[in-house]
N, C-alpha and C positions, 0 to 999 in steps of 0.2 A: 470289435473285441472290447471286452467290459475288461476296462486297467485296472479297475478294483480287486478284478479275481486272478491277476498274475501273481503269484511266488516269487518272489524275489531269492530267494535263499538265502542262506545262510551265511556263504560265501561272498555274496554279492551287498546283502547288509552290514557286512564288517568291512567290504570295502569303504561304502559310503562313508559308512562311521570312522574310519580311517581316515577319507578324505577332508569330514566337516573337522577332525580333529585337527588335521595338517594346516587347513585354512586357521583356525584357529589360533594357531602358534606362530602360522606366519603375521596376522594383526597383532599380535601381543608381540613378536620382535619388533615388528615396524613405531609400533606405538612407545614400545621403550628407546628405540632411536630417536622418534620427534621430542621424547620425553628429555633427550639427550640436551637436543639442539634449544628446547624451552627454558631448561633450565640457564641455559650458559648465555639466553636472554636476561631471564631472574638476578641470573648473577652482576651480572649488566647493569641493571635498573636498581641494583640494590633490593632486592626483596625477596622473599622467605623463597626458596626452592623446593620444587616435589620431592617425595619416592617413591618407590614405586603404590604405596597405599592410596596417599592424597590425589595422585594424580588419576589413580585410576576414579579415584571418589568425583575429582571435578569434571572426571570427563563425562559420565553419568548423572552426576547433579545440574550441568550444563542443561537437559534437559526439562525438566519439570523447574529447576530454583533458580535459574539463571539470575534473575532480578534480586535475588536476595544475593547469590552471589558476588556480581558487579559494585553491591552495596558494602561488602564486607572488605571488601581491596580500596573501592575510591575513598572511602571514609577513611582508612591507615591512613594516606597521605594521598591528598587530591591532586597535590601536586607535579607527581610521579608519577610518569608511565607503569605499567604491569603488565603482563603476561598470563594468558587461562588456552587450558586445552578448547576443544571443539569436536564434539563427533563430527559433524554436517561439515563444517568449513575448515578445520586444522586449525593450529594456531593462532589466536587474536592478540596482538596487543593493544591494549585501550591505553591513548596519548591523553593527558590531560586539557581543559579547553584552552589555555593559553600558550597550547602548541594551533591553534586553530588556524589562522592567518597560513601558516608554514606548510598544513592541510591543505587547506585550499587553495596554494599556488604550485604545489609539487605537477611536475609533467607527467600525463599518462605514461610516458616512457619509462618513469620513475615508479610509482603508485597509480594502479589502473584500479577503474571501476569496471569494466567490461569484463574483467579476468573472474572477479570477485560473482557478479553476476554467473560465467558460465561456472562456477562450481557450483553453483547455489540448481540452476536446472540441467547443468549439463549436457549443450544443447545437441551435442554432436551423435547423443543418445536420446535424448528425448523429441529431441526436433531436427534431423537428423537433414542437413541442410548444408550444400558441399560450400555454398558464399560466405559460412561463417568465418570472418577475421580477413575476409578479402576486401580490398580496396575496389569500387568506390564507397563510401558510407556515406560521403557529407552529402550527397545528393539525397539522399533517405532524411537526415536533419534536416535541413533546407526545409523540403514539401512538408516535413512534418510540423512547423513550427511556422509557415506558412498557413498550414490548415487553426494552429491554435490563435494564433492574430485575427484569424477570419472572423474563431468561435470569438473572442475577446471584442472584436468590434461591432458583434451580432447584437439586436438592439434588447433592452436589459426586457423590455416585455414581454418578447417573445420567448424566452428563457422561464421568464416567472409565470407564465400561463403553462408554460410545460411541464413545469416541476409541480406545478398546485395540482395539475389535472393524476400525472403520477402520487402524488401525495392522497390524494384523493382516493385514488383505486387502492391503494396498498392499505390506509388506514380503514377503510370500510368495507373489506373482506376477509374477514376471518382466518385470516395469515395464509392462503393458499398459495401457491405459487403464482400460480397468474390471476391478474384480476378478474374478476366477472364484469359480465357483460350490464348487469342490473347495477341501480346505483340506492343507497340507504340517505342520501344526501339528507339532511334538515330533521332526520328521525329524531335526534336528541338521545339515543339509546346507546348503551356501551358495547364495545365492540372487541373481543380479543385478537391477538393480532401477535405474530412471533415477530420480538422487535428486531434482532438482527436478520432472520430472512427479508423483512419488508425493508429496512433504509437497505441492505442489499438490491432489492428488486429494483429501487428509488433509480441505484446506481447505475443497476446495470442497462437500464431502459434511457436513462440520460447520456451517458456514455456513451454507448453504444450509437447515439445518433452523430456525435463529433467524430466516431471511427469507421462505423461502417454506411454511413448515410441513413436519413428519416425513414426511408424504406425498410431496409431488414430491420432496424432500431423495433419497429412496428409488428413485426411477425411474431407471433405471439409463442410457433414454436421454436423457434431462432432463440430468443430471449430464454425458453423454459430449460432447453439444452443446453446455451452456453452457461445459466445460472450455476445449475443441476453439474455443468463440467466443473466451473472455479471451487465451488466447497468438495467435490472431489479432490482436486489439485492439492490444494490442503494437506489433505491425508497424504496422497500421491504425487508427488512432481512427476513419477513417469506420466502419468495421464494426460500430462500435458499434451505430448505429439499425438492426442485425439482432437485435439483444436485444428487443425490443420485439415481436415478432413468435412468438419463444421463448416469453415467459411470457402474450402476449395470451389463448391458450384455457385457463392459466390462474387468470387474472384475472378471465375473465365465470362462470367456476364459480364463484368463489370469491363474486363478486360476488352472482349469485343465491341460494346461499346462505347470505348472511347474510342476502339481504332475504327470505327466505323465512322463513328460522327469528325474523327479530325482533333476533337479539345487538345488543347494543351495541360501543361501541370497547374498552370496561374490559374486556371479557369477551377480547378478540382477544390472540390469542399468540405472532403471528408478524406480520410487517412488513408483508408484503403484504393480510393481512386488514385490517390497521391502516390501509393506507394507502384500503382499497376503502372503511371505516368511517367515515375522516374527510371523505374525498370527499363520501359521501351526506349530508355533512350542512353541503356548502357549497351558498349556491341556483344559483352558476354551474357548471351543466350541464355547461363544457368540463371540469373538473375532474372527472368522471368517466368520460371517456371513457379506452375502454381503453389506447389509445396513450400518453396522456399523463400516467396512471396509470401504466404501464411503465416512464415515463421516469423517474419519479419513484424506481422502486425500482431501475434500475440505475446511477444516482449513488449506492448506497448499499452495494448487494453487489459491486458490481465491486471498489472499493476495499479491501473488507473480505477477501476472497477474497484478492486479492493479494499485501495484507498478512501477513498469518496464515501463506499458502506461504511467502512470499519470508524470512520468520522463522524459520522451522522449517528450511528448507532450510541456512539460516547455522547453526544449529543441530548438525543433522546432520555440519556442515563442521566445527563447532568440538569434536566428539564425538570426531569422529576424528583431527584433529590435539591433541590434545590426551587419550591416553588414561592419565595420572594421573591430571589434574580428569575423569577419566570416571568411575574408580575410588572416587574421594572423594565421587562426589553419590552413585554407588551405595549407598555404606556410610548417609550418611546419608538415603536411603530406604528402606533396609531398618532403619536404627534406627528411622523417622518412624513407617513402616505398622505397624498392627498388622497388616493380610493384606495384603503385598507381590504377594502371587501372585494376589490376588483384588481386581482393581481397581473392579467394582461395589460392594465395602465400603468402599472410599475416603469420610471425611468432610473435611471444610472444618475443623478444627480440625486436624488431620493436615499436610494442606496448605497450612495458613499458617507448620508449623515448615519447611517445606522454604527454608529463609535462603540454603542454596549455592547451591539451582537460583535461587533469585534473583539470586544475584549473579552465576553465569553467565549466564543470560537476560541481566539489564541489560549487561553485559561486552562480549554480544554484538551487543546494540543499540548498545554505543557504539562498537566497530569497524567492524562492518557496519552501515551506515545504510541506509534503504529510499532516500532522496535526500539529495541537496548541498545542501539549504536545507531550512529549517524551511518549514511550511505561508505559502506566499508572499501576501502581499497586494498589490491594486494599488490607488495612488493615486488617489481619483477625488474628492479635496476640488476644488474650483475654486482655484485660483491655486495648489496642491501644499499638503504637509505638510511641515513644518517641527521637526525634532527638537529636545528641549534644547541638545544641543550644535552645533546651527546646521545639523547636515546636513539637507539640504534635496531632497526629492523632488516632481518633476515629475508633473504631473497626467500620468495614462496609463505612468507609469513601475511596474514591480513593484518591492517591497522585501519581503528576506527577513533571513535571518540566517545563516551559512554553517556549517550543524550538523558536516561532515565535519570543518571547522579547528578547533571547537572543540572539537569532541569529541578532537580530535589536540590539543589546546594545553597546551603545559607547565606553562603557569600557573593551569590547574585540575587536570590531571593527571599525576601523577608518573609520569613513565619512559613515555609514552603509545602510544609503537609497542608495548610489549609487550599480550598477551593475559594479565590478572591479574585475576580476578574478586574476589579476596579483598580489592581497595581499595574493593570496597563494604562489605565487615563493619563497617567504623568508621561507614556513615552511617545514619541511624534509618529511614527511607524509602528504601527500594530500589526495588518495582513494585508501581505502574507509579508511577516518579519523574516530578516534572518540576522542573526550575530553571534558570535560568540560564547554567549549563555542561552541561545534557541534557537534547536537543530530540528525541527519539526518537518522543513520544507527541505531538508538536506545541509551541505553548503559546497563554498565554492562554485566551481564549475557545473559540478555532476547537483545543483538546483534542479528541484522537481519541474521541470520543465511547465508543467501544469498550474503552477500554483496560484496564477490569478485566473483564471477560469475557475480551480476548484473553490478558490475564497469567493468568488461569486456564487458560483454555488450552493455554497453553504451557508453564507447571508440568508439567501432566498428560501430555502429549506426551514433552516429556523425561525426564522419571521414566520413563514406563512403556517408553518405545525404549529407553534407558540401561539400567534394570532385564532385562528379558527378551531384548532382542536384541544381539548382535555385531553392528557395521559396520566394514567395512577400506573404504577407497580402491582403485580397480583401477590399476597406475602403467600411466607414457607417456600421461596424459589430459592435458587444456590446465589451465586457472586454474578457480575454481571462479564467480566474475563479472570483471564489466568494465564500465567506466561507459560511459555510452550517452548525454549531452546530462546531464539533471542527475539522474538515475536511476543507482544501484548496482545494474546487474541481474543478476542470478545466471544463470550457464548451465548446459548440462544435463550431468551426470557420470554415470557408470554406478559403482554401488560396489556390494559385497558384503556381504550380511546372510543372519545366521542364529540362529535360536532359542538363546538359553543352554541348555546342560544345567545344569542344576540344579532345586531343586525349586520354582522359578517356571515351571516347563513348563505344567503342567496348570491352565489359567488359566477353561474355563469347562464 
């Protein structure tokens, strides 16, 4: 039956429309209730209180101006916690940085990040997975941070032959989704290229090998489907529990064999083996089901993928507005390498004199931030949490810490609108730094778990693009991001790259 030619009536559309009204009035009470409880934070913190106009204003400008937002509260007084609505997440309050330390020793029992996470995908909808919040977890930690020690002690060559040969596919393809098979190597010809789809691709084909093994990492349609899912996700979080279905056929390979061969977890080298490893050796049975083993591994590559692109893409942005400091990391990676031209000889002793691309990388973490808050926790002490200096959060409230202002604040950072990487030479830790005034890698506990694998990474990425290829901007394009709720997200540019002549041509 064609739905299009049913009648609804008259009767039947006035119900609806009765209904969407009811729904209606029911979020407009609930929202003057949290409006209740924000305020009598406000009042709390000392600072201006909603009515019901402004508040409806900020819970809508949350969206699109968040960052101008954030900027107009921490600038009053930086030194004072505040209060803003949220569509997505309810309630935020942003503590200022020198509640930081008090941040990162509070007990999950106190301020969880897990909590904060399932509002964000809600997994018990989206990823619908009966193990969520069930005990064991640390054996999921464990294997997983065993598999990242693995990647971290993998030897730096092997890493940088694999990134140049990705680098290589994505810059000399014409922005398609997957590489061709044909190579333009040493043409000298310019080449367009969509620069956030391709440091994406970068990502998802590197990534992808520490999660799901060299194998799928390598399927060209594995790669074009999961890519094709994450910029969905985006738009959709429900999309997500489509992941689960991607990696399920294989999960039950992977599954069989190991229990065919006997390995154990120590032996397993990638996430997803780790993760089928640890399962077998829990006695509840749901924890090995395939679905919920899935769910398990796309809380883990989603994030990491996105990160990683959304990096490199600022990168690329910062390459090209900036081609002095392009010049200067050049010079000093061709003083660094013994073989500049041959990135399979690349060692880890080489790589850790590279000081500039540090100080660019961090430079550009602290301009371009991946989000407007540090890794958010939400309240769930009973009766709130209570800071030293009396600011005071509400059970069910989030608190974070507002990384964009500080990272902008004069009084860690000299002259802080400019792009200057050389104000990290004076400090002994560069990357992956964490303190106080740079939240880039998180802090505390909930630290990106990844973050000396991805500063590896991103060394090798930038040197060898810098080293071997040209990038211009094409003009007449728009901005290269724009904040999106509490997200700095990069949009898609077309710019032009092409091989250097010189005698880094002949690279393999």
């Amino acid at each position: 039956m064609d739905l299009l030619s049913i009648d609804c009536g008259v009767p039947t559309m006035r119900l609806l429309q009765l209904l969407a009204g009811g729904c209606l009035v029911i979020k407009i009470w609930r929202e003057y209730l949290v409006m209740r409880r924000v305020n009598a934070v406000a009042r709390q913190l000392k600072r201006s209180e909603y009515n019901i106009f402004t508040y409806w204003r900020d819970f809508f400008r949350g969206i699109w101006d968040m960052r101008v937002m954030l900027a107009e509260r921490y600038q009053a007084n930086p030194e004072r916690a505040f209060v803003i609505p949220s569509m997505y997440f309810g309630p935020l309050v942003l503590i200022p940085a020198s509640l930081d330390a008090e941040f990162r020793s509070a007990l999950d029992s106190q301020l969880s990040a897990s909590v904060v996470q399932f509002k964000l995908i809600q997994p018990w909808h989206t990823l619908p997975d009966p193990t969520w919040g069930m005990k064991p977890t640390a054996p999921y930690r464990v294997g997983f941070n065993r598999v990242l020690n693995r990647s971290i002690t993998t030897e730096v060559s092997t890493i940088s032959a694999d990134l140049a040969k990705l680098c290589d596919n994505v810059f000399e393809d014409s922005g398609s989704v997957m590489p061709k098979t044909s190579s333009t190597k040493n043409s000298g010809e310019w080449n367009e290229i969509k620069a956030h789809e391709s440091m994406m691709m970068v990502a998802t084909m590197n990534v992808s090998r520490l999660y799901v093994g060299n194998g799928l990492a390598q399927n060209k349609h594995y790669i074009k489907l999961l890519l094709q899912l994450l910029q969905a996700v985006v738009t959709c979080v429900w999309l997500v529990n489509l992941f689960p279905e991607v990696t399920k056929p294989y999960l039950f390979m992977e599954k069989n064999r190991l229990v065919e061969s006997g390995r154990k977890i120590d032996n397993e080298d990638d996430f997803v083996a780790s993760v089928v490893a640890t399962a077998a050796k829990i006695p509840d049975q749901r924890f090995s089901q395939l679905t919920n083993m899935s769910s398990r591994v796309v809380l883990q590559h989603f994030p990491a993928i996105h990160t990683m692109g959304t990096v490199s893409h600022h990168l690329l942005e910062k390459l090209i507005a900036y081609p002095a400091l392009a010049d200067r990391l050049r010079k000093e990676a061709q003083d660094v390498f013994r073989n500049p031209d041959r990135p399979e000889t690349w060692e880890a002793d080489e790589l850790a004199q590279l000081k500039y691309h540090d100080c660019f990388i961090a430079e550009t973490l602290r301009t371009e931030p991946l989000v407007y808050t540090t890794v958010r926790r939400s309240c769930v002490k009973k009766g709130g949490y209570t800071f030293s200096d009396e600011t005071y959060i509400p059970e069910g409230f989030d608190v974070g810490i507002p990384t964009d202002q500080v990272h902008n604040d004069a009084r860690f950072w000299g002259n802080p609108a400019s792009f200057h990487p050389d104000r990290w030479l004076e400090r002994e830790h560069v990357l992956p730094y964490n303190g106080s005034d740079f939240f880039a890698f998180g802090t505390g506990r909930h630290l990106c778990s990844g973050r000396f694998y991805a500063s590896r990474a991103m060394r090798i990425i930038l040197a060898y693009t810098n080293l071997h290829y040209e990038v211009q901007e094409i003009p007449g394009q728009g901005p290269w991001h724009m904040g999106f709720s509490l997200m700095h997200a990069p949009l898609e540019k077309r710019v032009r790259v092409r091989r250097r002549c010189c005698k880094y041509s002949n690279l393999f």
